[in-house]
N, C-alpha and C positions, 0 to 999 in steps of 0.2 A: 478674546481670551486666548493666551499661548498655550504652551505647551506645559503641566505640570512637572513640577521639579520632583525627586525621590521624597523629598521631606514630604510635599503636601501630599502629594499619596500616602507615605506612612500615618500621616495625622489625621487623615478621612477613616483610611482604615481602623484605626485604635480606636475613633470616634466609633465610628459604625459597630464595629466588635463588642465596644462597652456596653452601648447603647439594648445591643439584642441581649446583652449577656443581662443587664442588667432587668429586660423586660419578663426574662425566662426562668431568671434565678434571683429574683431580686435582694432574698437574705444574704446573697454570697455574689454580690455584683461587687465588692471592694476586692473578694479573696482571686474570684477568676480575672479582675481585672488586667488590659493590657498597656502595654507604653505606644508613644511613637515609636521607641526607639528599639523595642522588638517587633515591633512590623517594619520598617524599616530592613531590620536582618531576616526578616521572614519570606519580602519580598525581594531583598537583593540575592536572597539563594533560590528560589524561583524564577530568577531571571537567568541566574546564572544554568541552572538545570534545564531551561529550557531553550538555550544559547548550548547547551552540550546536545540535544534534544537534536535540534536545527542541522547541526552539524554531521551526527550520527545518519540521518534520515537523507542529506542532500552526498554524505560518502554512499551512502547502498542504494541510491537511485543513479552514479557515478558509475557504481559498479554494474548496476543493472544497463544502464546504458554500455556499455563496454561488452556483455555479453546480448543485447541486442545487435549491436554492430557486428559480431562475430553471427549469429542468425542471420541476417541480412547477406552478409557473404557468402554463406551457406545456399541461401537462399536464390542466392546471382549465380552459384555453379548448377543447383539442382535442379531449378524451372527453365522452362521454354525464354528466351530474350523476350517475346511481348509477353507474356503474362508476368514476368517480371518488372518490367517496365509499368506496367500497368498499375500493379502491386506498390510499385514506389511512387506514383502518379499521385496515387490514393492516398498513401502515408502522406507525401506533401500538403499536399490539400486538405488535410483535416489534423495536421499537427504543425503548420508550417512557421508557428514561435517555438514548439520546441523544441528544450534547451537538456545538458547531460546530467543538470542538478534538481531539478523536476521533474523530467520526465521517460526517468531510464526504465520504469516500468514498465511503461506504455509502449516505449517502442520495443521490448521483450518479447510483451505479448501480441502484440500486432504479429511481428516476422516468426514467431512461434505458430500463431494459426494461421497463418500465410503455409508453413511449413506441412502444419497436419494433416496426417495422410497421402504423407508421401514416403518412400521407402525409408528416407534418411529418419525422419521423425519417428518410424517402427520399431528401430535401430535404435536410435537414440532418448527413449520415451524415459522418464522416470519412473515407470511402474512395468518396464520391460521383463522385469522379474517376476511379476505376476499375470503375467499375458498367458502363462503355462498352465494356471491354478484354474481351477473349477469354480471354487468362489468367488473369482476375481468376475467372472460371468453370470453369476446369479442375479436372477429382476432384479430391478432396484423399482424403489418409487420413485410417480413420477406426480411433481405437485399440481400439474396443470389439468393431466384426467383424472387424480385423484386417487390414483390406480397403482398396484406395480406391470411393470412394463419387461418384454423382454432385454437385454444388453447385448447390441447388435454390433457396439464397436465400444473400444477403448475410450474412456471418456478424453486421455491425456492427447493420445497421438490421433485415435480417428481409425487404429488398426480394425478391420472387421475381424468379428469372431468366426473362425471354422468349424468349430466344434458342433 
């Protein structure tokens, strides 16, 4: 059996649809009833949304890749040559398919905590605006002892607290 055309999908579907509508509401299975030929448009704009979907999610992981590589560089002036090396040994070996359209996250976050706690990451933390704040240091819970626990370093960059 090939591959199904749009039509028999839409005519499974109206089947199917009718079928429950009619089990659920059976005085009013002619009034909810549907066509092929609105599942048919119901599923070619679900295709199409999720063909925008696709595209959206493979541009911001493009992009995520792109400021991974910028990390990475960052990362090659700020550490030692072998832990550096070492670093990227690692990345290889455990991502070595991939690619800038899957997997921009990952490589973000990899050379981001390769990075943390080290001056540049202190400097450059997203919540470096609240590294000043009092709050920003209060226990947090912590789900594993069940407990709250003191906040000994920034969760973001790794900074320890002085206070």
């Amino acid at each position: 059996m090939g591959k199904m055309t749009i039509e028999q999908i839409a005519q499974r579907a109206a089947k199917k649809k009718n079928r429950k509508i009619a089990e659920r509401y059976p005085m009013f299975a002619d009034v909810f009833a549907t066509t092929p030929k609105a599942e048919m448009e119901r599923i070619e704009k679900q295709h199409q949304q999720a063909e925008k979907w696709v595209a959206r999610m493979r541009e911001n992981s493009r992009r995520m890749w792109q400021k991974g590589m910028a990390l990475r560089e960052v990362a090659r002036n700020v550490l030692p040559e072998d832990e550096w090396n070492a670093r990227e040994r690692l990345w290889k070996r455990w991502h070595e398919d991939a690619t800038d359209i899957y997997d921009g996250d990952h490589l973000t976050d990899f050379w981001w905590q390769v990075l943390r706690g080290t001056e540049w990451a202190f400097t450059h933390c997203p919540n470096a605006d609240k590294h000043y704040l009092e709050d920003w240091w209060q226990p947090h819970w912590d789900f594993l002892r069940n407990d709250f626990v003191e906040t000994v370093e920034c969760p973001t960059c790794g900074m320890p607290h002085y206070g």
